[in-house]
N, C-alpha and C positions, 0 to 999 in steps of 0.2 A: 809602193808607188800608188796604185791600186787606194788605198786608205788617205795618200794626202791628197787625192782629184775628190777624195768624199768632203773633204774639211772644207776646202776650197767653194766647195760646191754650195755647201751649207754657209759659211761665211757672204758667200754675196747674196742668199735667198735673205737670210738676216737682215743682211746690211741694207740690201732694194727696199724689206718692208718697216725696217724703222724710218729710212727716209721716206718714203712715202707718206707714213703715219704722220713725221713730223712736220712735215709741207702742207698736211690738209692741218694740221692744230695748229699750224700757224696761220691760218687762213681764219681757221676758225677763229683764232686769238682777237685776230684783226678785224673782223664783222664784229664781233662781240665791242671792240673799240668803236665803232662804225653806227651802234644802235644804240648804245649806251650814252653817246653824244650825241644824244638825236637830229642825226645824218642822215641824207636820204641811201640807201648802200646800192642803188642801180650801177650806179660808178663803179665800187668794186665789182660786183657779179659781171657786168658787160665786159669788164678788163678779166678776167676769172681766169681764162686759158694762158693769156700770155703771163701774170703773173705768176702763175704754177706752175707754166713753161719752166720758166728763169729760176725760182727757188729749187725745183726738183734737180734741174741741169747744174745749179753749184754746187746741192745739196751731195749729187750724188759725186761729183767732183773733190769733194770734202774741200770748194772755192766761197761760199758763203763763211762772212763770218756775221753779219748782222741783220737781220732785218726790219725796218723802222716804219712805222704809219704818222709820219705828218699830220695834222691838224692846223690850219693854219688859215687867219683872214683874209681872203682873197681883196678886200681893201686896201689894207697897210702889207701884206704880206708875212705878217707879227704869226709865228708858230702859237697855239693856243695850249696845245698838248702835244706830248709826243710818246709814243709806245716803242719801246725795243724789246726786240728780242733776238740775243745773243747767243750765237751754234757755240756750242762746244763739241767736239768730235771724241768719240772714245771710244772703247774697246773692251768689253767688261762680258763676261761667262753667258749671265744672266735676261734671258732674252725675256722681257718685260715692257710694257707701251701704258703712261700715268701724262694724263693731265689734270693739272688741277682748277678746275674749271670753275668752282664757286670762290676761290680765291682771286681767279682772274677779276671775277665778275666784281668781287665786293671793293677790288681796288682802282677797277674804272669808273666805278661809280662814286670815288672820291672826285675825280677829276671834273667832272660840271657838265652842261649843257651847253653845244656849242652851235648853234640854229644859225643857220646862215656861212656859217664855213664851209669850207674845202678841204678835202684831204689826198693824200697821193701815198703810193708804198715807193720805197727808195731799200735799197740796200747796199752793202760794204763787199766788197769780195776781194779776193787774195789778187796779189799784183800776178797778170797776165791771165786772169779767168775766163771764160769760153765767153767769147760774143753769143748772145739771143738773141733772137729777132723780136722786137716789139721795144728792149728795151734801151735806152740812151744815157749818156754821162753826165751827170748833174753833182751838185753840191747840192747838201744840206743846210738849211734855213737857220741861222741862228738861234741859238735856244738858250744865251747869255743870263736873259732874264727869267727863264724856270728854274727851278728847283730837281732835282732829280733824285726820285724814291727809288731804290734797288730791292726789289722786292726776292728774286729769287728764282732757279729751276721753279719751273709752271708745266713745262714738257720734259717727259725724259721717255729714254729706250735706251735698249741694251749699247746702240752706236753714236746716241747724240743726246744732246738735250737744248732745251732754251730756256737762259735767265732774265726772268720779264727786269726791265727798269720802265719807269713810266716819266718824264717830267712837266710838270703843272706848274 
């Protein structure tokens, strides 16, 4: 008995620090979007708390399945880009923490200079996910006319990962 309060034990110290790890590199993902568009990022930093509220609260939930940064003209309201990044939950021996950070980089740097836009974080989460304070129910902005690259795991850990797509 004794031996399975140790597994247990170990399993949620894991599982707290890969979710952790992968809420700030998706954070990190998203600034990296954020600069690379040359955007001003006080937006995202002054929102910082309540958005790592809510990723961390699904995250640890295993309630997040997506998380998206918008780009988008605050004129026509026309999405300019868009970043995803998609949880995968798992469960694998190997307790390990990889992002891949020059790949991130060298494929937002496909996507342009966007001066003058607006951006917001949105995300998907499983039907009946925890309510967060800060955050509200919205739909996502049409992205008919992008393109979308599926680029790949960008983060991984032994309990999750995220597959970047990007559309331009």
């Amino acid at each position: 008995m004794a031996s399975s309060g140790v597994h247990v034990r170990t399993s949620v110290h894991v599982s707290a620090r890969a979710f952790t790890y992968l809420v700030n590199e998706i954070n990190r993902v998203f600034l990296e979007a954020i600069q690379s568009s040359d955007l001003d990022p006080s937006d995202f930093v002054a929102n910082q708390k309540v958005i790592e509220n809510g990723l961390r609260t699904w995250m640890t939930l295993r309630q997040l399945e997506v998380a998206y940064l918008e780009i988008y003209d605050p004129r026509s309201d026309e999405v300019r880009t868009r970043v995803d990044l998609a949880i995968e939950f798992r469960d694998t021996g190997d307790e390990h923490y990889r992002t891949e950070i020059e790949r991130v980089r060298s494929e937002l740097g496909k996507s342009g200079k966007f001066a003058g836009c607006r951006y917001r974080v949105v995300v998907t989460t499983t039907p009946g996910a925890a309510p967060v304070q800060g955050w509200s129910d919205t739909t996502l902005r049409d992205v008919s006319h992008l393109s979308r690259y599926d680029i790949g795991e960008v983060i991984g850990t032994a309990r999750a990962g995220a597959l970047l797509s990007i559309l331009r």
